[in-house]
C-alpha positions in Angstrom: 6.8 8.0 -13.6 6.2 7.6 -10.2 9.6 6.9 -7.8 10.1 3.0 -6.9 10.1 2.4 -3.3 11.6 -0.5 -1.2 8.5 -2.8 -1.5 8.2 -2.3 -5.1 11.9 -2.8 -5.9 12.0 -6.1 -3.2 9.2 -7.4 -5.9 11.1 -6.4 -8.8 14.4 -8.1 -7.7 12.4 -11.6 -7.2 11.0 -11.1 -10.5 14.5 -10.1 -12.2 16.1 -13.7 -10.1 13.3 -15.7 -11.4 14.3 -14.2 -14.8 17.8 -15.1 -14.0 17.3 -18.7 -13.2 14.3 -19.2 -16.1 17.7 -18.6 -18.7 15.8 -15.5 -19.7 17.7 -13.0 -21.4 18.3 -10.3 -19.4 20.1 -6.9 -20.3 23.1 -5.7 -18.2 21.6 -2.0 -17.4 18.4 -3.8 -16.3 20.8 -6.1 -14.0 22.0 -3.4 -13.0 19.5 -0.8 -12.5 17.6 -2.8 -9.3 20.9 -3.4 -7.5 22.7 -0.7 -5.2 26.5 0.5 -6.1 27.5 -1.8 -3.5 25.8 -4.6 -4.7 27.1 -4.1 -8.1 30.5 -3.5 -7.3 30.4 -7.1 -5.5 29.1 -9.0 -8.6 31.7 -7.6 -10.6 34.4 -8.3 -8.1 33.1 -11.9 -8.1 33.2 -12.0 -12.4 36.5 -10.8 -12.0 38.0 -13.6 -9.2 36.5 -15.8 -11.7 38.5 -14.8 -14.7 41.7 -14.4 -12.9 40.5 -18.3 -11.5 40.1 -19.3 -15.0 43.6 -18.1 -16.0 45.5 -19.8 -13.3 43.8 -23.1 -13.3 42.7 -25.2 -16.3 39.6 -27.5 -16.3 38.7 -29.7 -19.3 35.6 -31.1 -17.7 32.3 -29.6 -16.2 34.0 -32.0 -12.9 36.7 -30.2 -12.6 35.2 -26.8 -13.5 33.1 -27.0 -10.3 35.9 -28.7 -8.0 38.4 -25.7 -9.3 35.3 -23.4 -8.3 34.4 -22.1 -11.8 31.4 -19.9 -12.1 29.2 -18.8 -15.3 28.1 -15.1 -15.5 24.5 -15.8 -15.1 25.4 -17.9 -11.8 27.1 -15.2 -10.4 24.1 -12.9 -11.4 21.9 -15.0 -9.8 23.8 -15.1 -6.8 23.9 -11.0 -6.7 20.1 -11.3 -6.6 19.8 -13.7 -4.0 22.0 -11.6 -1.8 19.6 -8.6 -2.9 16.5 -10.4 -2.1 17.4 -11.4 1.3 19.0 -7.6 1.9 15.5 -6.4 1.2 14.0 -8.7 2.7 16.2 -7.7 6.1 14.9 -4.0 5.5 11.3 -4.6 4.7 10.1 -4.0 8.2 11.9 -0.7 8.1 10.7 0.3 4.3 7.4 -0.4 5.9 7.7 1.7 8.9 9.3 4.4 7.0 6.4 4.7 4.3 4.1 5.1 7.2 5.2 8.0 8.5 6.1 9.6 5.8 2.2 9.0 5.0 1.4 10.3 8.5 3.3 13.3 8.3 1.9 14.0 4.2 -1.6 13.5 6.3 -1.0 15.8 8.8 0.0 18.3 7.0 -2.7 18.3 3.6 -5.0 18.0 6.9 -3.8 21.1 8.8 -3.0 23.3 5.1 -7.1 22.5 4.7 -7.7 23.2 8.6 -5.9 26.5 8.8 -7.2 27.4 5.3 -11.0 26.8 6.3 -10.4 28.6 9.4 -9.1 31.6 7.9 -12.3 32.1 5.4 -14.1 32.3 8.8 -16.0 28.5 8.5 -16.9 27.3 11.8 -14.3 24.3 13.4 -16.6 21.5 12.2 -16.8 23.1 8.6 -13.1 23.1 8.8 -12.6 19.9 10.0 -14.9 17.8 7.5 -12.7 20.2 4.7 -9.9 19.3 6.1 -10.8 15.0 6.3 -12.2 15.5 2.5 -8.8 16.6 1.3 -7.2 13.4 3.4 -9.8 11.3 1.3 -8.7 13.0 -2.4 -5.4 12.2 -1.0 -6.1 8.3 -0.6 -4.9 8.7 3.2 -7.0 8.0 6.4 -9.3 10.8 7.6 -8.9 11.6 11.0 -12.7 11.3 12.0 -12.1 7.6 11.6 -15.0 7.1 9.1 -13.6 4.9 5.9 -14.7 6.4 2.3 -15.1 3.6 -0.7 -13.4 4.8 -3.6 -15.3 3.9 -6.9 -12.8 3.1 -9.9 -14.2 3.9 -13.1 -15.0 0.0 -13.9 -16.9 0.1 -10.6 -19.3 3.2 -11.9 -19.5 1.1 -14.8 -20.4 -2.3 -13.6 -23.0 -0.1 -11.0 -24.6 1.2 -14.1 -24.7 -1.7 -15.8 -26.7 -2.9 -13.2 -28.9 0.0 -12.8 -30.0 -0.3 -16.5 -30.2 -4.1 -15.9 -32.9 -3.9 -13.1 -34.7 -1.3 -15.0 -35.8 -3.1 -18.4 -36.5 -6.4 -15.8 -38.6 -4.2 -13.7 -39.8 -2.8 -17.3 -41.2 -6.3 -18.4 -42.6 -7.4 -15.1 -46.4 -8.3 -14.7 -48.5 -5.6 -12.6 -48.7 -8.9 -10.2 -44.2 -9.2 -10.3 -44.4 -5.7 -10.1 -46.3 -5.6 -6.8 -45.0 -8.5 -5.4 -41.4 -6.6 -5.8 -42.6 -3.4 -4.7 -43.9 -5.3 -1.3 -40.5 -7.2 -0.5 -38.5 -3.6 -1.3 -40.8 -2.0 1.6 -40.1 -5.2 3.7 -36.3 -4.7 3.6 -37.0 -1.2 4.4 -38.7 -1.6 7.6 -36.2 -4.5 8.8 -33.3 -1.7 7.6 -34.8 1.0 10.0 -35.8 -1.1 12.5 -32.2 -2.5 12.8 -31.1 0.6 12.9 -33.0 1.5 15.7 -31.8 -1.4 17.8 -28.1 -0.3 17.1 -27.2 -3.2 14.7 
């Protein structure tokens, strides 16, 4: 299972705290398991202060439970998350920067392994270099030739093929007239293609 960073654990503390405040049921490891030992040591400092509270002074109604400063569990859960949230939410910029260069660094380095490795074998520097920018593409990182790669998810290929066989039992049924007709616009867009291309557009 891949490790949780801060962005994906400032997500799953919202989700927990709308949980919380839905009356969900929630499980105390998976209260737990999202906050830091800090954080956790505070919320059960704050159940605590409340049952010391609730030994020294008496309420009999729901009034005087909130003048005396009562608290249930669950709100003091909920208050836990909140103070999480808005922690991660102070430490998102930095989460953020941190993830980037750590993924600069992973580039440079799968890029320069690749480099040296090509090199070595006796390939010429561009060889090398388009080696090395391939492995930064298996890697789902940014080549360093600045060119952007489309990666294809197996519903893509799918959906593509679909397609494919689509246009080829229409082009199957068509009238030698359709057929013509379509063969004339597809060397249309061909001409306008290469002649854009020759104006730079």
């Amino acid at each position: 299972m891949p490790k949780l960073d801060g962005t994906h654990i400032a997500s799953r503390l919202r989700e927990r705290l709308e949980e919380l405040r839905a009356g969900k049921e929630v499980a105390a490891r998976d209260l737990r398991a999202l906050l830091t030992s800090e954080q956790v040591n505070a919320m059960d400092a704050a159940w605590v202060e409340q049952q010391t509270l609730r030994k020294q002074k008496r309420a009999r109604t729901k009034e005087e439970e909130a003048a005396l400063g009562w608290k249930t569990k669950r709100e003091i859960q909920i208050e836990a998350y909140e103070r999480a949230v808005e922690e991660s939410d102070l430490g998102m910029l930095e989460t953020v920067e941190e993830l980037q260069r750590k993924a600069e660094v992973r580039g440079a380095r799968i890029y320069m392994d690749e480099y040296c490795k090509a090199r070595a074998e006796g390939k010429s520097e561009e060889v090398a270099r388009n080696r090395a920018n391939n492995e930064l593409t298996k890697a789902g990182l940014q080549r360093s030739d600045g060119r952007s790669v489309q990666f294809l998810s197996k519903r893509d290929r799918e959906v593509w093929e679909m397609e494919r066989q689509i246009k080829q039992q229409a082009r199957s049924e068509m009238t030698p007239e359709e057929l013509e007709q379509v063969e004339l616009w597809e060397v249309h867009e061909k001409t306008l293609s290469k002649n854009r291309k020759k104006q730079g557009q």
